[in-house]
FISEVO-363710 format. One record per atom (N, C-alpha, C): residue in one letter; x, y, z. Coordinates in steps of 0.02 Angstrom, whole numbers, plus 50000, padded with zeros to 5 digits. Layout:
// FISEVO-363710
aXYZ
...
***
This chain:
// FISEVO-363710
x500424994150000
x500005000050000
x500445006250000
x500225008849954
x500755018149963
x500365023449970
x500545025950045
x500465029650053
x500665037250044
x500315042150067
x500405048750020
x501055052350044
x501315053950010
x501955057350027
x501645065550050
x502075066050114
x501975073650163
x502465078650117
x501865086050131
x501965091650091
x502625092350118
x503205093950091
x503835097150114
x504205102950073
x504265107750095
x504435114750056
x505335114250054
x505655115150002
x506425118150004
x506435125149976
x506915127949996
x507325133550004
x508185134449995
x508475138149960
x509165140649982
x509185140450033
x509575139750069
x509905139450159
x510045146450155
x509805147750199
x510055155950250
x510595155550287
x510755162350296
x511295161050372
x510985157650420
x510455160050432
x510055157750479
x509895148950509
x510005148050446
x509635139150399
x510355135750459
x510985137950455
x511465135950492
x511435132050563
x511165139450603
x510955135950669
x510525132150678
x509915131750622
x509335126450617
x509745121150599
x510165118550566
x510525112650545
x510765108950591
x511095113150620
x511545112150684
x511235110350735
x510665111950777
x510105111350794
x509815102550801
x509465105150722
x509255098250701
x509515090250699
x510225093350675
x510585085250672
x511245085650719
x511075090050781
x511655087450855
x511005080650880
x511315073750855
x510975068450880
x511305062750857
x511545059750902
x512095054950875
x511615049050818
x511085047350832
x510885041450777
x510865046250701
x510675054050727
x510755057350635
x511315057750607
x511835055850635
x512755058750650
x512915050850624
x512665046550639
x512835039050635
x513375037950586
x512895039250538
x513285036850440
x513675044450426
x513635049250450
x513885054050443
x514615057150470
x514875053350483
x515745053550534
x515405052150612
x514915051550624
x514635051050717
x514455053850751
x514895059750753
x514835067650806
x514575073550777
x514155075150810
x513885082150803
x514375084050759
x514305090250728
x514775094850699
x514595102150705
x515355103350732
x515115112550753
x514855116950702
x514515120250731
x514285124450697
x514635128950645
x515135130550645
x515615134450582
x515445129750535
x515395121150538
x515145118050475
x514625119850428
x514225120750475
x513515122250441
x513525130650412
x513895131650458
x514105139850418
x514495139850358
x514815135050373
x515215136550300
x514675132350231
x514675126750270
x513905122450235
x513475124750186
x513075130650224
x512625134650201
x512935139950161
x513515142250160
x513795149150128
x513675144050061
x514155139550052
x514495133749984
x513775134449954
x513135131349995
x512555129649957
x512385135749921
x512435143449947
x511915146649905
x512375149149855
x513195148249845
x513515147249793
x513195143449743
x513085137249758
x513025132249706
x512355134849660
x511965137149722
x511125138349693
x511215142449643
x511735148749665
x512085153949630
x512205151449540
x512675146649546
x513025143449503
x512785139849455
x512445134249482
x512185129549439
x511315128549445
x511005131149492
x510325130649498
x510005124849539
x510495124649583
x510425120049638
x510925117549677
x510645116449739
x511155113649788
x510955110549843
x510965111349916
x510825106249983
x510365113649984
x509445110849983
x509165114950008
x508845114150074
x508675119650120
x508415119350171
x507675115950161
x507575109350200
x506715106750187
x506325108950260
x505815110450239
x505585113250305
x504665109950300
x504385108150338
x503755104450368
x503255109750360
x502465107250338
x501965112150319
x502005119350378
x502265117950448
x502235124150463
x502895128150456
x503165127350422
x504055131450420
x504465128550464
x504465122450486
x504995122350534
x505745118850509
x506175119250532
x506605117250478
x506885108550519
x506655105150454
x506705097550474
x507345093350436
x507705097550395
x508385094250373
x508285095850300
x508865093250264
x509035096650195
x508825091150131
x509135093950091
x509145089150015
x509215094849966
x509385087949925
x509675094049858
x510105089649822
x510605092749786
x511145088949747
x511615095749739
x512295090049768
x513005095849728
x513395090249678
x514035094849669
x514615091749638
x515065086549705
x514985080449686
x515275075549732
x516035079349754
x516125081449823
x516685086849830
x517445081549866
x517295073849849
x517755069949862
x518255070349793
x518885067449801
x519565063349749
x519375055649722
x519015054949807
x518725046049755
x518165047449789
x517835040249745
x516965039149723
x516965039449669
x516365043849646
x516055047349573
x516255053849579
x516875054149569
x517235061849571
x517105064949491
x516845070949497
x516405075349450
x515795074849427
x515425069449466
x514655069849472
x514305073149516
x513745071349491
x513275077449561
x512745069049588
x512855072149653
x512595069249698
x512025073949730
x511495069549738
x510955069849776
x511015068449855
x510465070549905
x510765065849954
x510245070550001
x509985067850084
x509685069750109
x509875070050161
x509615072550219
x509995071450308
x509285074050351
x508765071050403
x508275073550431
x508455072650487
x508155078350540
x508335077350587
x507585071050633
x507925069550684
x507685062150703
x506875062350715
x506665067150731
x506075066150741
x505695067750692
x505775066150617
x505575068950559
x505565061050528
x505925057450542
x506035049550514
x505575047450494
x505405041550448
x504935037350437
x504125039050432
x504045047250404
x503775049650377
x503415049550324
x504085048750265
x503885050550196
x504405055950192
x504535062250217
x504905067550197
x505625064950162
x506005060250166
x506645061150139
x506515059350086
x505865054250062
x505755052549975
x505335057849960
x504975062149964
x504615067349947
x505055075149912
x505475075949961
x506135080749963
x506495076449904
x506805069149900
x507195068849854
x506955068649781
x506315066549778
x505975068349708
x505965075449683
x505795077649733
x505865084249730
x506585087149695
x507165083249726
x507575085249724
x507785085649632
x507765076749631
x507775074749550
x507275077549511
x506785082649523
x506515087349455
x506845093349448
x507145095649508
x507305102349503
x508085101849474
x508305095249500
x509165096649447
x509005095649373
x508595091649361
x508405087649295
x508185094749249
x507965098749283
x507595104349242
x508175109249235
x508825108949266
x509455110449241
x509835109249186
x509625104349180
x509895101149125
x510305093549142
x510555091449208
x510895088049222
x510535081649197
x510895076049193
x510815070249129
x510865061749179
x511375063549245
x511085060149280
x511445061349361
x511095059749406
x511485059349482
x511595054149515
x511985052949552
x512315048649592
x512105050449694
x511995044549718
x511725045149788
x512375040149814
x512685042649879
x513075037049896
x512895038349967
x513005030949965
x512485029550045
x512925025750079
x513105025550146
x513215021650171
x513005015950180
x513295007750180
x513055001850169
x512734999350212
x512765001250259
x512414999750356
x511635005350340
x511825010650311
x511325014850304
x510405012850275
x510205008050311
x509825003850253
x509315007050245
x508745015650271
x508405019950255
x508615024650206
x509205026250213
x509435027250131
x509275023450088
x509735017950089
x509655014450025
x508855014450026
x508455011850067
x507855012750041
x507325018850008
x507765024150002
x507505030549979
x507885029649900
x508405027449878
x508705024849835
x508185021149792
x508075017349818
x507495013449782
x506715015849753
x506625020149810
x505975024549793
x506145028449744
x506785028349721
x506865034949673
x506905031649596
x507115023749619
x507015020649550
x507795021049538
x508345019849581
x509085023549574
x509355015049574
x509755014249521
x510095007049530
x510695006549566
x511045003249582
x511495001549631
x512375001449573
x512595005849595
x513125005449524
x513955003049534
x514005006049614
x514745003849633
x514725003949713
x515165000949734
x515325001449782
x516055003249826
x516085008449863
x516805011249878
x516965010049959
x517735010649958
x517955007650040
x518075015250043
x517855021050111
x518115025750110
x518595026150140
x519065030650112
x519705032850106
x520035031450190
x520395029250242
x520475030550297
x519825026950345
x519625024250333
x518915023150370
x518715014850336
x518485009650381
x518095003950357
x517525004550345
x517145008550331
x516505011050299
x516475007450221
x515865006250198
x515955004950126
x515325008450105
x515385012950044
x514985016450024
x514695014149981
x514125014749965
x513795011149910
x513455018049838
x513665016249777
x513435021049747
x512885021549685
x512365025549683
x511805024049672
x511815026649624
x511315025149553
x511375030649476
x510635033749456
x510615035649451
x509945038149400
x509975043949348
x509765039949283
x509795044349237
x509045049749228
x509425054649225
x508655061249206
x508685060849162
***
C-alpha cells in the first residue's frame, strides 16, 4: 500500500538555515553514517555559505526542507561530489533529517523533489552514495528508482559506500 507522501517545502539555506542545521542534526543516531559527532557549527556555516554558491552557480544545491508549518526538518538537494574518490565530477543527491522527522515520507518526497529540480537544469544524471549499514537510505534509493552502480571503501575509514545512479 502507498501511502501519500507529506507536503515538504525547500529553500536556499540562510545564514540563519545554519543554526537550524546544527540544531536539528546534534543527535548521535542522525550523526551515525555521517562521521558520528555532532559537527560545530562553523560547519554548517560554511555548509550553508557553499550551498547558496552552488544555487548561485548551477541552479541547485543542499536545500533547506522545512514541514507544512516552516519548521526546519533537514536538507536535500544535489552538489558536485566534493570527494578525489567515488564518482568524482558527478553530482550527487543526498538527504539528512533530523530524528524526529524519520519514517515519515519526507526524505522520498524532498528527494523527488530534488531529482526534478536538477533535471530541469539540464543535468543528465545523479549519483546518491549511501552508506552500506545505512539501510533507510538505501531505501530512499529505491523509491527513486536509482540502481545500485558501485561500491567504495572510504578513504581512511572501514566504511563501505555504496553508489547509486539515476539517469534524468
Amino acid at each position: 500500500m502507498n501511502r501519500a507522501l507529506p507536503d515538504v517545502q525547500l529553500r536556499v539555506p540562510t545564514d540563519e538555515d545554519a543554526f537550524a542545521w546544527h540544531r536539528v542534526f546534534d543527535d548521535p543516531e542522525v550523526m551515525e553514517f555521517h562521521g558520528g559527532a555532532s559537527a560545530e557549527l562553523s560547519v554548517y556555516e560554511e555548509l550553508t555559505a557553499r550551498q547558496r554558491r552552488h544555487d548561485a552557480e548551477r541552479g541547485f544545491c543542499l536545500w533547506t526542507m522545512t514541514d507544512t508549518e516552516g519548521d526546519v526538518i533537514g536538507f536535500t538537494g544535489a552538489q558536485p561530489w566534493p570527494h578525489a574518490w567515488g564518482p568524482a565530477g558527478e553530482i550527487e543527491i543526498g538527504w539528512r533529517l533530523g530524528r524526529a522527522h524519520w519514517g515519515r515520507g519526507y526524505a522520498t518526497a524532498a528527494a523527488l523533489a530534488t531529482v526534478e529540480r536538477v533535471r530541469a537544469t539540464g543535468v543528465r544524471s545523479v549519483v546518491a552514495m549511501v552508506d552500506s549499514r545505512n539501510e533507510r537510505s538505501v531505501a530512499v534509493t529505491r523509491r527513486l528508482g536509482m540502481e545500485p552502480a558501485e561500491t567504495f571503501t572510504v578513504p581512511g575509514d572501514p566504511r563501505t559506500g555504496l553508489c547509486f545512479r539515476l539517469a534524468l
